[in-house]
N, C-alpha and C positions, 0 to 999 in steps of 0.2 A: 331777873334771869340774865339779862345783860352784863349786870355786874359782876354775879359768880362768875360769869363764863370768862369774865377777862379777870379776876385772882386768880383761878383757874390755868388759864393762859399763864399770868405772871410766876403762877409756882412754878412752872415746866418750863417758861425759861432759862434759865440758869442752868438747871443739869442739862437743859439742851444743849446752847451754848458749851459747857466744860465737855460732854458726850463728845460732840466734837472738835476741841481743843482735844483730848484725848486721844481721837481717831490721827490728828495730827502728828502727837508726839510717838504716835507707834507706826507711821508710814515715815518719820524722817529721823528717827531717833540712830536706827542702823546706819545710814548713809553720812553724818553726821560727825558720829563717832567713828566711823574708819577716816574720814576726812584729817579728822583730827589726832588720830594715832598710826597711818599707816600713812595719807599724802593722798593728795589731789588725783594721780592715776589709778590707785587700787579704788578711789568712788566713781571713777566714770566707766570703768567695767564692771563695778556693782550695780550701777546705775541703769546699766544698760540688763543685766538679770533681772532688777525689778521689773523693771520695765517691761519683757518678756512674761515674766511668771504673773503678772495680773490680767493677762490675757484669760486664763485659767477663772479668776473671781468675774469677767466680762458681762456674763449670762446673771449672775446675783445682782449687778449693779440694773441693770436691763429690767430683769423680771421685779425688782423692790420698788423700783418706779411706777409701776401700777399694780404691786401689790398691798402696797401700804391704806389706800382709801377704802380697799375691800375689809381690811383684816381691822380695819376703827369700826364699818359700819356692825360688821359679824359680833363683835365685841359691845357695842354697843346695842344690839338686839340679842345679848345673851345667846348666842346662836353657837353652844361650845362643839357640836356634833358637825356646823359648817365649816367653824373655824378649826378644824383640824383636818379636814377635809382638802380644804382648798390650802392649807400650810403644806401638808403631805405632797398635796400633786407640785406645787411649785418648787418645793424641797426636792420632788423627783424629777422635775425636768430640769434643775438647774445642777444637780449631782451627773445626770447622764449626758449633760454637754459638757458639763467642766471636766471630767473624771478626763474621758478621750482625751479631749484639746491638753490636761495635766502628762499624760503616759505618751504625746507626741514630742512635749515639750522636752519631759526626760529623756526621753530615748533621742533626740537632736538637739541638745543643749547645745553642742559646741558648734554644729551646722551653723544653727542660728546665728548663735551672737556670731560668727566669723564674718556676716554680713554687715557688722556693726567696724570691724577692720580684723588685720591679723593680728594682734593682743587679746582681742576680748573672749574667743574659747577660756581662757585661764579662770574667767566667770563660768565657767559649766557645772561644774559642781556645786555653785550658790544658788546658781540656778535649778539644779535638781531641790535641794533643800527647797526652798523656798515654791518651788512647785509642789511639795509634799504638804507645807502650812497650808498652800492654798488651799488644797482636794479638804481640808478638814474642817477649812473656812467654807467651802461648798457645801460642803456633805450638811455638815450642823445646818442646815436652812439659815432661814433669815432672823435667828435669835436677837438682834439690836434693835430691828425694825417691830418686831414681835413685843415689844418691851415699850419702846421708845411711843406709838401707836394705841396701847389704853392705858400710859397713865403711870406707868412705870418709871419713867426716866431715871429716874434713884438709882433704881440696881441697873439699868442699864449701865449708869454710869460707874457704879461699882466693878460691875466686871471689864469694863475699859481701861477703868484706871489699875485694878489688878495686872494686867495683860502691860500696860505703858510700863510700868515699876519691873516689873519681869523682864520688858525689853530692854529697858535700861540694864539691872544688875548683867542680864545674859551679855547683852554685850560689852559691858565691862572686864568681866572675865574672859569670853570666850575671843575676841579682837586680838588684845595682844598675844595670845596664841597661836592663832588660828587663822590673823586676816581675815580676807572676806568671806572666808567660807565660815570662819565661826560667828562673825555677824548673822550669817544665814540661816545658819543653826538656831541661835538665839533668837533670831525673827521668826524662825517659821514654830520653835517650841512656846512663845509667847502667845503664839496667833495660835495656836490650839487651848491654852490655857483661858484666854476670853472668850473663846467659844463656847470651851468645855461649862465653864461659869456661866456664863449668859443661858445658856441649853440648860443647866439645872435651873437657873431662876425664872425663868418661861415654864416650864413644869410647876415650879412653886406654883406662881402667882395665877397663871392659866389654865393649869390641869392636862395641858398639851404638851404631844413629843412633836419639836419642831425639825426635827432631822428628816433625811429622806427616807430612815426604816420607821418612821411613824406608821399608825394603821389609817387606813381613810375614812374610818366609822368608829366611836368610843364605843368601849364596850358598856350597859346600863346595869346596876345592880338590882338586883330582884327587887320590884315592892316601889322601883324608885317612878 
């Protein structure tokens, strides 16, 4: 028993590991690349929007921290009427704290960062963008953690690395057009695009909607 459980271990390393090598290159890939086509000013009041609009994901990072030992045990007691149950309610409480703190953020971008000095309003509009990716990174529940937690890690890592490759191309194009605002763009359409994946391969592999319009009971088919 000992042994399987540490192959076991040893297969899910790796895609753990690259999982988050992955999460890496899609939190710095934006910042990076203006660095390098636009100059050292236009990333530190991009820097200063990131920074701001993750405010917004706060509540997901919060609530995955003690949701992750629940949703292994549910999963491993074949418990699919629990585990949709308790995905639902944490996908809803963390959709109706981020959603507000998202529509504050928009509507006082420039307030905000002004407090960062008088240059960084000029980030308000990356910062609306990128509070937009957030609410969808919200909304979709906790699809990596969902993935990552029975066994999954494969596709998890599939839909990361779809998501990084999208950040990149997006902001290749969209930068030298666009500056930071099409950095923005290109991050926050990326960060819907791994959600959006992730959310359909949780469905596959679980038979669960991890979003906050999940229902909190599956429904059973006759006979079953």
């Amino acid at each position: 028993m000992p042994e399987k459980r540490e192959r076991e271990w040893s297969r899910a390393l790796v895609p753990l590991m690259l999982v988050s090598a992955m999460y890496t290159v899609n939190s710095r890939t934006d910042q990076a690349m203006i660095g390098a086509m636009v100059g050292s000013g236009a990333v530190g009041i991009y820097a200063a929007a990131v920074r701001v609009a993750d405010v917004v994901i706060f509540f997901i990072v919060a609530i995955n921290a003690m949701l992750g030992p629940t949703v292994a045990g549910l999963y491993a007691r074949r418990d699919q009427e629990g585990l949709q149950r308790i995905v639902t309610m944490t996908a809803r409480w963390i959709g109706g704290l981020s959603i507000p703190a998202a529509v504050v953020l928009y509507g006082l971008s420039g307030r905000i960062l002004s407090l960062f000095g008088p240059e960084f309003p000029a980030g308000a509009w990356a910062l609306r963008w990128l509070c937009c990716g957030q609410v969808v990174n919200a909304c979709a529940g906790s699809v990596a953690l969902l993935l990552t937690t029975t066994g999954h890690e494969r596709d998890a890592l599939k839909g990361i690395t779809l998501g990084a490759v999208v950040n990149v191309a997006g902001n290749a194009v969209m930068i030298p057009r666009y500056g930071i605002n099409g950095a923005a763009v290109a991050t926050a359409f990326s960060t819907v695009v791994w959600n959006v994946g992730l959310g359909i391969l949780v469905y596959r592999r679980l038979g669960i909607n991890p979003t906050m319009f999940g229902r909190l009971s599956i429904k059973r088919k006759e006979g079953a």
